[in-house]
N, C-alpha and C positions, 0 to 999 in steps of 0.2 A: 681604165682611166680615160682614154682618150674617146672611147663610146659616151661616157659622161659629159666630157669636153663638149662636144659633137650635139647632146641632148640640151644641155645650156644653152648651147650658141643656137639651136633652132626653136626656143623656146623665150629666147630674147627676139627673135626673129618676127617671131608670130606676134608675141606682146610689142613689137613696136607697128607689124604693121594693121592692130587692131585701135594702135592709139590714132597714126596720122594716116591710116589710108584714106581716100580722096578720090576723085572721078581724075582721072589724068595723072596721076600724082607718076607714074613709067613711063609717061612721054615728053612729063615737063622739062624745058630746057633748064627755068629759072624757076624759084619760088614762086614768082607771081603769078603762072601760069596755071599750079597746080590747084585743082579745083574748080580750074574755065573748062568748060567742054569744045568741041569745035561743031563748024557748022554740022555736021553728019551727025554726029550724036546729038546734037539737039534735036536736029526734025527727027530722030529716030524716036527719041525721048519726050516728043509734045504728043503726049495719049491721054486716054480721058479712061475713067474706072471704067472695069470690065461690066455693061450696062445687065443687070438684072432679066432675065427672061419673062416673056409672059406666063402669067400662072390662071387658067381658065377655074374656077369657081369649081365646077363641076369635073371639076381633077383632082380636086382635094379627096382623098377618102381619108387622112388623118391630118388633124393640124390642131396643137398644143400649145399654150402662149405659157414661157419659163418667163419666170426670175432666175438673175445667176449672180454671183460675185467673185470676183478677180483681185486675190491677194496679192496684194504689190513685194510682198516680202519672200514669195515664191523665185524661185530663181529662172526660172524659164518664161517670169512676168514681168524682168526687170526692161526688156525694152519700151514696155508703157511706162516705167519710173524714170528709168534715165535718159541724158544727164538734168537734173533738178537745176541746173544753172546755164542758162544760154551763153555760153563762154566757148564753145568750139567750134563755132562758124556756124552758118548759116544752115549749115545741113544736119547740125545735127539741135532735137527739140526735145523735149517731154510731150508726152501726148498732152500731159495737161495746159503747156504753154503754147500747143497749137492751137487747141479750142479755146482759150481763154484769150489769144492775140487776135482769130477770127472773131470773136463776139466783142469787145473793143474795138477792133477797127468797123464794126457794121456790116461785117461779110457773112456773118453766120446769125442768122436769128431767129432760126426756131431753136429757141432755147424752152425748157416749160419749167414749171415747181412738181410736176407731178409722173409717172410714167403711162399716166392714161393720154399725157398730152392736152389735158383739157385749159390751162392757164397757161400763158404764156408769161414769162418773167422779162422785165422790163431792164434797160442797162444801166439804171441808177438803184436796181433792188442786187442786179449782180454783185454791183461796186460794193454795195454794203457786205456783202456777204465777204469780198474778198478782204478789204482795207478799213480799219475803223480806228479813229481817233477822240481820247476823250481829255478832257484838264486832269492832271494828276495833282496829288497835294499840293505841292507849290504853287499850280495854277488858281486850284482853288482861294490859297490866301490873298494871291494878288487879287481877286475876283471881291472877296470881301474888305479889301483898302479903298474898293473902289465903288461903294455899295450905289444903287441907283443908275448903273450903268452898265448898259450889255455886252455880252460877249464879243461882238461885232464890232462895236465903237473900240473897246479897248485892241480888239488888234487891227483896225484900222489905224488907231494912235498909235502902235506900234509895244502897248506895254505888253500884251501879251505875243510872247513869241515861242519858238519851237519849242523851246526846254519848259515850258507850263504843259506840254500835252506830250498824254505817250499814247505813242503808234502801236498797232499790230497789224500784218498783213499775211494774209492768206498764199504760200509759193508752191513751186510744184512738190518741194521733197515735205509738206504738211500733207500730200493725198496718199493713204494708205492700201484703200481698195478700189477700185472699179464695180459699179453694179452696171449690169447691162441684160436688155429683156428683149424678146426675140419670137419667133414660131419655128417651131416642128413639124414640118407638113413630111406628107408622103403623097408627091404626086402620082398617079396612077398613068399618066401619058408618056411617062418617061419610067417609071418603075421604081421609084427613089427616093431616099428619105432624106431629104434635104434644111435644113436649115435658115432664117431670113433673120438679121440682127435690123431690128427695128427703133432703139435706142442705148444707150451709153449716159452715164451718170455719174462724177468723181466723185468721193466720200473724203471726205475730210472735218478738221473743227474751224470752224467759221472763224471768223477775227474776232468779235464780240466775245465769244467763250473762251478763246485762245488766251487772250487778253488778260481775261478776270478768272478762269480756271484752268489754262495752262495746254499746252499742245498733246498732252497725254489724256485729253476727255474723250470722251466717244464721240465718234467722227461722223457726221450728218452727211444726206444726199444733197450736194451745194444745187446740183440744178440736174438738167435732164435733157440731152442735145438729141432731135431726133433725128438717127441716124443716115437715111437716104440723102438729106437735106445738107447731109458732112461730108459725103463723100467725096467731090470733085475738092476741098479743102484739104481733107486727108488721103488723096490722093496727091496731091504735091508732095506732102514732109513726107522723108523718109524714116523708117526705125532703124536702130542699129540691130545686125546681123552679125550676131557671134559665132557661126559657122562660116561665112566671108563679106568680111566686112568689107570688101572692095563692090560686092552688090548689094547693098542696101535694100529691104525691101520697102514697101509705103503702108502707112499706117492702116488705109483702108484694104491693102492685101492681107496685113495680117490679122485684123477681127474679121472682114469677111472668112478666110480659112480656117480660123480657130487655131491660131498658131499661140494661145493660153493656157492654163489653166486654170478651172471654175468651180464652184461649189452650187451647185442647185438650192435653190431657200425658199424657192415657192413657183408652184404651179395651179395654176386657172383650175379652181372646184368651184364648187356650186357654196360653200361655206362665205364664200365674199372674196375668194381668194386671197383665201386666209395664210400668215408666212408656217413651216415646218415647226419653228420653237414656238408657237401659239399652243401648238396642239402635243408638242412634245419639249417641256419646259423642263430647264434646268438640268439639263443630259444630252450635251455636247457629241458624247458617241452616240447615240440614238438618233441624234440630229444630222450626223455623217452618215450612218446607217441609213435614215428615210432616205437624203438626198442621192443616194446609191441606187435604193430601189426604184426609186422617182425614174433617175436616167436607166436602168433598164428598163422599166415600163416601155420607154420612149426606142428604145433600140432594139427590144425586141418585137416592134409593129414590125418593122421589115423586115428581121428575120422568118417572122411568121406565115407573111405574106407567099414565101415560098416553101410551103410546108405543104405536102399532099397526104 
C-alpha cells in the first residue's frame, strides 16, 4: 500500500512538473520571475542553428530526393501538434503557429505552392488559404431588399454586419500531417550516409472546404516553407520535451535529427516522380510494404559500402 502511495505521489510529481516547468521556475523567488532567465543564461543561450557543413559535388557518390509524411496522430509526433492554442506562454507554440506567425509578421518568405520551389505564394493567397468569409442565407436576403446595391455600400451603411457572414478559419489543431522532402546523400569524405531536410509542408483542409464540406475532407498541402530559409526562426521556438521538459529542445533540432516519425510516399524515378499509390493503387499494405523497401534501398547504400 504504501509503495502505491509513493508511485501516485511521483507520478503527480512528474505530471505537474511537465505542465508548469519553465527556465527558472527552482530559483524563482516570486511567480514573476519564473520564466525570466538572468544575464548568464542568456548569453549562454544567444546561438544560432548548428550551421550545415560544406558538401563538395564530387563527394556525393549517393544522393536521393524522398518525399515523406509525418502523421500528427502518432504519438511520438505530437510535439509538432501540440499545444493547437497559444495559451501557455510564450514558450510554448505549435509548429504550425510558428510558421504561420513568421509569414504574417514578413519574417519568413520563402513560402512556395509547390515542393520544387518554383512559385512563390504571395501573403494575400496565404490569408485565403487560411481564413474565408462568405454571406450566409440571411445575408443574402438582406442583399436582395437591397437590389442595385453592393456588397460594399451596404456595409459601409452599416446594414450588413457580422451575423449576415459566416467565418471559417484554418488553426493549428485542423493540420493533420506534415509532408516534408529532403536528400540522401552518402558522402564519401566523411564516409556517411547522411540526410539534408530541404522543405516542410503542413497538410490540412483549407477554409473554403472546411466551410462548405466540413473539417473531415482530405487535407491539402496549404504551402511549402523552404527549409534552410526557417531555420534561424525555428531555431528560437522551442518543442516540448516529454522526456524533460525542463530542457526543451528547438524546432529546428528536432527535424534536423529526425526526432519523428515518417512514412515514405515517393522517391525521384525517372516515371516523373511519380507518388507509391500511383503505381500501387488501392492497397494500403502494399503501399506500407513499397515505402519499407524504398527506405532499405536507402540504408542499405551504407551498409554496402563496407562490404568486402
Amino acid at each position: 500500500m504504501n509503495s502505491r502511495k509513493i508511485l501516485l505521489a511521483a507520478l503527480f510529481m512528474l505530471g505537474a512538473g511537465s505542465a508548469f516547468a519553465q527556465s527558472n521556475v527552482l530559483n524563482a523567488k516570486t511567480p514573476d520571475e519564473i520564466g525570466k532567465k538572468t544575464e548568464a543564461e542568456m548569453a549562454a543561450d544567444n546561438d544560432n542553428p548548428l550551421p550545415y557543413g560544406y558538401v563538395g559535388d564530387r563527394d556525393i557518390m549517393f544522393f536521393k530526393r524522398v518525399w515523406e509524411v509525418i502523421d500528427l496522430d502518432e504519438r511520438i509526433n505530437f510535439p509538432l501538434y501540440f499545444p493547437v492554442e497559444d495559451n501557455l506562454g510564450e514558450n510554448r507554440k505549435s509548429l504550425f503557429n510558428v510558421l504561420t506567425t513568421a509569414i504574417k509578421d514578413g519574417e519568413l518568405t520563402e513560402v512556395y505552392s509547390d515542393s520544387y520551389f518554383r512559385d512563390k505564394i504571395t501573403p494575400e493567397n496565404i490569408e485565403q488559404l487560411f481564413s474565408h468569409k462568405e454571406l450566409n442565407s440571411y445575408g443574402i436576403e438582406t442583399m436582395n431588399q437591397y437590389m442595385g446595391s453592393s456588397e460594399d455600400e451596404l456595409k459601409a451603411k452599416g446594414i450588413l454586419t457580422a451575423e449576415h457572414y459566416d467565418t471559417s478559419e484554418v488553426n493549428a489543431g485542423d493540420v493533420t500531417k506534415y509532408m516534408i522532402e529532403g536528400y540522401w546523400y552518402f558522402d564519401k569524405r566523411q564516409g556517411e550516409l547522411k540526410y539534408r531536410m530541404m522543405g516542410i509542408c503542413p497538410m490540412a483542409v483549407d477554409a473554403l472546404t472546411k466551410m462548405r464540406i466540413g473539417a473531415d475532407a482530405e487535407p491539402i498541402q496549404l504551402f511549402w516553407v523552404y527549409f534552410p530559409a526557417a531555420r534561424d526562426i525555428l531555431h528560437r521556438e522551442d518543442a516540448f520535451n516529454p522526456r524533460n521538459s525542463a530542457m526543451p529542445i528547438t524546432f529546428d533540432h528536432l527535424l534536423n535529427s529526425r526526432r519523428f516519425s515518417s512514412n515514405i510516399i515517393k522517391v525521384e524515378n525517372e516515371y516523373g516522380d511519380r507518388l507509391i499509390e500511383d503505381y500501387l493503387k488501392d492497397n494500403s499494405q502494399m503501399q506500407l510494404l513499397e515505402a519499407e523497401r524504398l527506405k532499405e534501398v536507402i540504408r542499405n547504400f551504407e551498409q554496402d559500402m563496407w562490404n568486402y
